[in-house]
C-alpha positions as a Python dict, from the first residue, in 0.01 Angstrom:
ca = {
    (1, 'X'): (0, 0, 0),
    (2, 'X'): (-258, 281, -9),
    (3, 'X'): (-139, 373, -389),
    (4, 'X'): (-204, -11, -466),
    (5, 'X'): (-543, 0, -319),
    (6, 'X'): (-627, 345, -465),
    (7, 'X'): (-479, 191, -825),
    (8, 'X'): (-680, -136, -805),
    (9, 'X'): (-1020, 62, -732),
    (10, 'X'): (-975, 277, -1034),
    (11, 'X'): (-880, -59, -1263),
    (12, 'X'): (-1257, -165, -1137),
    (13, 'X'): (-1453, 137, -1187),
    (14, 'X'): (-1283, 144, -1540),
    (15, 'X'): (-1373, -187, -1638),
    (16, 'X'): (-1690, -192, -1519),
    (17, 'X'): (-1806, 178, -1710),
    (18, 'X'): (-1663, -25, -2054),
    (19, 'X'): (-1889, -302, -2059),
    (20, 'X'): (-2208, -279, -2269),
    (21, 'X'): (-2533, -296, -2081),
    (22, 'X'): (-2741, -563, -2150),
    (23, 'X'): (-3102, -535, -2267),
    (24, 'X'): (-3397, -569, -2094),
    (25, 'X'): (-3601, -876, -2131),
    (26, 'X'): (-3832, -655, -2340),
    (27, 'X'): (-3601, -570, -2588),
    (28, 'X'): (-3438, -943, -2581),
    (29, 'X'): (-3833, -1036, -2678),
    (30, 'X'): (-3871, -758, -2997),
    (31, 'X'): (-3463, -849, -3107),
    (32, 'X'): (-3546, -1192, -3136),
    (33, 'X'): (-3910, -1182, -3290),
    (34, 'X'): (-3786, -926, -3513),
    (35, 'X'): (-3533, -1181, -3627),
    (36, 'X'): (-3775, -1457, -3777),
    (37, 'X'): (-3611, -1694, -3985),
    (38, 'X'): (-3794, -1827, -4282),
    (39, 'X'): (-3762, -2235, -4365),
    (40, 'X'): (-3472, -2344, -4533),
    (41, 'X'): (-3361, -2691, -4678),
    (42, 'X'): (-3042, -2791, -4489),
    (43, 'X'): (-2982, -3121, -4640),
    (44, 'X'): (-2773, -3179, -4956),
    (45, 'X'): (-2921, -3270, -5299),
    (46, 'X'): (-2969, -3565, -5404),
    (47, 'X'): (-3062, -3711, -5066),
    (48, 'X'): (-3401, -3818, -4941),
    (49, 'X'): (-3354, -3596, -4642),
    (50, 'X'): (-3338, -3307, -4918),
    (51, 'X'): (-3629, -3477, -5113),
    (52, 'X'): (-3879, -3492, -4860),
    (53, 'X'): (-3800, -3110, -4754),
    (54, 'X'): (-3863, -3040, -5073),
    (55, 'X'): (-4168, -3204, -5130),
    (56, 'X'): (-4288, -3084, -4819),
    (57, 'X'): (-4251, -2710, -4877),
    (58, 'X'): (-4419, -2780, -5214),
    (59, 'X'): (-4689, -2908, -5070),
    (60, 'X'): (-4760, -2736, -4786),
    (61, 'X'): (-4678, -2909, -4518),
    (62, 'X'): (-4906, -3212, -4663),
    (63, 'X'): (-4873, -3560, -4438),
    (64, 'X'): (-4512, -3697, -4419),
    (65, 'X'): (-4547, -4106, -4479),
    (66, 'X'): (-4313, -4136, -4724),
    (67, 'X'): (-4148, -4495, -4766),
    (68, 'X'): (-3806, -4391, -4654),
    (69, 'X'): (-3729, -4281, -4287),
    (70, 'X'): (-3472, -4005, -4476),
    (71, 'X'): (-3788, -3865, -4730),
    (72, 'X'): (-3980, -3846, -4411),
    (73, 'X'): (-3739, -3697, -4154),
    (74, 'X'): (-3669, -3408, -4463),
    (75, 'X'): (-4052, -3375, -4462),
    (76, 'X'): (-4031, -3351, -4095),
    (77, 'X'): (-3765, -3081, -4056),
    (78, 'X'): (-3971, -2878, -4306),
    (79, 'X'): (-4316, -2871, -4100),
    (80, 'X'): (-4062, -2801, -3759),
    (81, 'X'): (-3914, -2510, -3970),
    (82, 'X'): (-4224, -2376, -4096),
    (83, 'X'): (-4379, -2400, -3768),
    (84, 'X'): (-4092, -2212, -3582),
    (85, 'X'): (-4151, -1950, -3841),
    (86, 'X'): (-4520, -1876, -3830),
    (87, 'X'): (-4511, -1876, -3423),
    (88, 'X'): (-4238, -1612, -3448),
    (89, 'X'): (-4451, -1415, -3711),
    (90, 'X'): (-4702, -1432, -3481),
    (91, 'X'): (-4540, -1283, -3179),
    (92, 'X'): (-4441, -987, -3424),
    (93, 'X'): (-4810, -837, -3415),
}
């Protein structure tokens, strides 16, 4: 019984000196900002979801009011992307 306790205690302190420790919140903060993804057009050609990203990132970000829901939502997902973008480029300085 003693050699069982004795083997299960060294199973735990093995196990737990493997694991990789996690990083601080601080580093968690540079990792991600470090990481900022720049907008791009997940919609296939050809579609009006893929139009009106396009036509969005052309024109900066101009006023989505299309006259399809599809053009617009594109147009949409670009100014969310682009937004996302420069508030993590921010964060950087």
């Amino acid at each position: 019984m003693q050699f069982i306790k004795a083997f299960m205690l060294g199973v735990l302190f093995f196990v737990g000196g493997c694991s990789t420790p996690k990083p601080d919140s601080g580093e968690q903060a540079e990792t991600s900002a470090a990481s900022c993804t720049e907008p791009e057009n997940p919609y296939s050609a050809g579609t009006g979801h893929y139009a009106g990203y396009e036509w969005a990132e052309s024109h900066d970000g101009a006023a989505c009011n299309g006259n399809s829901q599809s053009f617009n939502e594109g147009c949409e997902e670009y100014d969310q992307q682009e937004e996302e973008y420069q508030n993590c480029e921010r964060k950087k300085k």
